[in-house]
N, C-alpha and C positions, 0 to 999 in steps of 0.2 A: 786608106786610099793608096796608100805606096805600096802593101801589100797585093792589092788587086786593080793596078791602076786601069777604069776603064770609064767610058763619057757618064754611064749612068750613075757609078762608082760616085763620079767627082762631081755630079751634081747632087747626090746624097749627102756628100759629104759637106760642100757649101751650102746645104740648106741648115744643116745641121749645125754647122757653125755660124752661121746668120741666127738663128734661132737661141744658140747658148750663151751669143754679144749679149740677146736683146732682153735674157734674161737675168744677166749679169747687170743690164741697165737698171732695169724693174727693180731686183736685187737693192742697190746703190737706194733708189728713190723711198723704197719702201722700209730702209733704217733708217734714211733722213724724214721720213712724214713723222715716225716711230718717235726719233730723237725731238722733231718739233711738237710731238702729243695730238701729232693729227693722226687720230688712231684708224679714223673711219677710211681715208684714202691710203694711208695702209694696209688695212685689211682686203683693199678692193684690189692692190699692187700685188698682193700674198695670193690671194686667190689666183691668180694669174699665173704667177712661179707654180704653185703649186699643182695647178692642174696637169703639169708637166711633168716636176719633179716630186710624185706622191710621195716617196718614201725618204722627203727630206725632214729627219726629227726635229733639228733645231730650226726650221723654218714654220712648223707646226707649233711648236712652243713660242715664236714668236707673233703668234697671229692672235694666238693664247690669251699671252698678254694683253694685247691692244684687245680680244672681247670681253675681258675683265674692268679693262679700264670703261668700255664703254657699254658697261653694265649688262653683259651676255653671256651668263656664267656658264649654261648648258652648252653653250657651242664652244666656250673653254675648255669644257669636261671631256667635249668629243675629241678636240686636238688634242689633250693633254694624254689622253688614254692611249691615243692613236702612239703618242711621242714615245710613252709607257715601252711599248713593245716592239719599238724601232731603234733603241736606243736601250742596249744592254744596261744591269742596274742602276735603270734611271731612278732613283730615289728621289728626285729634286720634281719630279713629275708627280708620281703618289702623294709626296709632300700635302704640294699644289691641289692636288685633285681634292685630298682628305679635306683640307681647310673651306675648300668652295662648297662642298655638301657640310660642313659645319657651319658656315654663315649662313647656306638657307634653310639649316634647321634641321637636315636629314641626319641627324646623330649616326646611327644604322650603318650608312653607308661609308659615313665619314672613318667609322672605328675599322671598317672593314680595309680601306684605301690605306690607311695609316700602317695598317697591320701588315702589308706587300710591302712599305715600305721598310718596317722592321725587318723583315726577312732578309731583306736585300741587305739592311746593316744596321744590327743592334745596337750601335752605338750612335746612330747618326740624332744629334741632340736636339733636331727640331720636332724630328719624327715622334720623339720617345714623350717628348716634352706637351707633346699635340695627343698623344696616346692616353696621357694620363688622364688629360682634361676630360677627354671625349670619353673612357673608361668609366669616371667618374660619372660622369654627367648620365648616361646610357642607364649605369646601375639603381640611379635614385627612379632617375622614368620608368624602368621594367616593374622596378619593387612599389613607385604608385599607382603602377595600371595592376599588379597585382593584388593589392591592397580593393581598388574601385571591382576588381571582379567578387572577392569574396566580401563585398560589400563592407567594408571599413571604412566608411569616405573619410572621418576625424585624421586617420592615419595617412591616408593619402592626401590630403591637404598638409597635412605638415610636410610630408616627402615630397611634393610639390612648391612648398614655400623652400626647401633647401637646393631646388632646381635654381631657382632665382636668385640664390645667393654665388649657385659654385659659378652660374655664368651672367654675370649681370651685363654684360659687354656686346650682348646679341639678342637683339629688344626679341626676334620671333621665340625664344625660348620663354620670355618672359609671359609673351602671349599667348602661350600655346599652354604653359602652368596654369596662368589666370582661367583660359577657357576649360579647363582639367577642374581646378578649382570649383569654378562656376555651375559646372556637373555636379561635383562631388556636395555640394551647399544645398541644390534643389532636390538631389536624391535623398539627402540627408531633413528635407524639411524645412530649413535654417532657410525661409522663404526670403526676408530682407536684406539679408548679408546675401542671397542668389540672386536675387536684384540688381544689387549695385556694383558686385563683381562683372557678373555677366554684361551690365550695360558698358562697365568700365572696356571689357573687350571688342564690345561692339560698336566703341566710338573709333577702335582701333582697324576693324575690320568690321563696316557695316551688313557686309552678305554673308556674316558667317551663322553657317545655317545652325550648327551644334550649338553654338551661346546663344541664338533666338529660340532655339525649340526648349533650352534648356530653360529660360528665362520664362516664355511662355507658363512650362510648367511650376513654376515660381508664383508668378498673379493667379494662378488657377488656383495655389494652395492659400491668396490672399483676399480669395473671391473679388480680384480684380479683372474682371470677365473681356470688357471693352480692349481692357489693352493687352 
């Protein structure tokens, strides 16, 4: 404004500053909803700043947060990716990101996220420490869907019972061995033992189609036709 003082100048310039009070306000409410763990009217405060100020990192990490707390881990992933690449070696973001595709079970992806953040800094001990797990865990899953192709099931059931052991901490892993299992029983014959795995899964996850179809063909080898 001092530069080019002129009436349209100086109402640009008070709207703009009306505008960057009102977000400073929002700002203020939207660490206090945070701090009170009112996550939801936080996130609705952040939406607001944000629309404005898109390429604010740490205000995207902090939206983050509160959809994590309020169980909306995808729309974490989006801010957190976003924070990723607005914010030089964010490694605290990759972290982030790796761990939320590890609790819903997307190994895959998790290893992948982890791995940015190695790059970023080999040393950083959460990263490395999350790498191993997910490293781990990755290699027994490839080698029992390996096993289930060249039709091994015996072996793939035991490389699936060591899934359950390296992570017992993350029930979808255990369920997703069991329904691996469950396959691996009814391909193998093993009708009564596909049974009761399978049913075990699908007291867990009633619409899961692969433990029904697999199960199915389980009564079929028990000439249990009706059910």
């Amino acid at each position: 404004l001092k530069s080019n003082p002129s009436n349209n100048e100086e109402k640009e310039a008070q709207t703009q500053l009306t505008k960057s009070d009102e977000l400073q306000r929002l700002h203020s409410q939207a660490l206090s909803a945070y701090q009170q763990e009112d996550y939801e009217a936080a996130i609705s405060l952040l939406d607001e700043i944000l629309a404005v100020c898109v390429w604010d990192a740490e205000l995207r990490e902090l939206r983050a947060e509160c959809y994590i707390k309020e169980g909306e881990p995808s729309k974490a992933i989006s801010d957190l990716k976003a924070a990723a690449k607005l914010k030089n070696d964010n490694t605290e973001a990759f972290y982030k990101i790796s761990r939320i595709y590890y609790q819903l079970g997307d190994h895959e992806l998790s290893l992948s996220e982890v791995r940015e953040c190695l790059k970023l800094d080999q040393d950083h001990k959460q990263c490395f420490s999350l790498y191993k797990q997910v490293k781990k865990l990755n290699k027994q899953i490839e080698s029992a869907e390996e096993f289930i192709r060249e039709g091994r099931y015996e072996d793939a059931i035991s490389k699936y019972e060591s899934v359950m052991k390296t992570e017992p901490e993350v029930p979808i892993y255990a369920t997703r061995a069991k329904e691996r299992i469950c396959h691996c029983l009814s391909k193998n014959q093993q009708a009564t033992e596909a049974i009761k795995v399978c049913t075990e899964v699908l007291q867990l996850e009633p619409t899961n189609v692969n433990a029904l179809k697999d199960r199915a063909e389980a009564y079929l080898l028990e000439d249990l036709y009706e059910e």
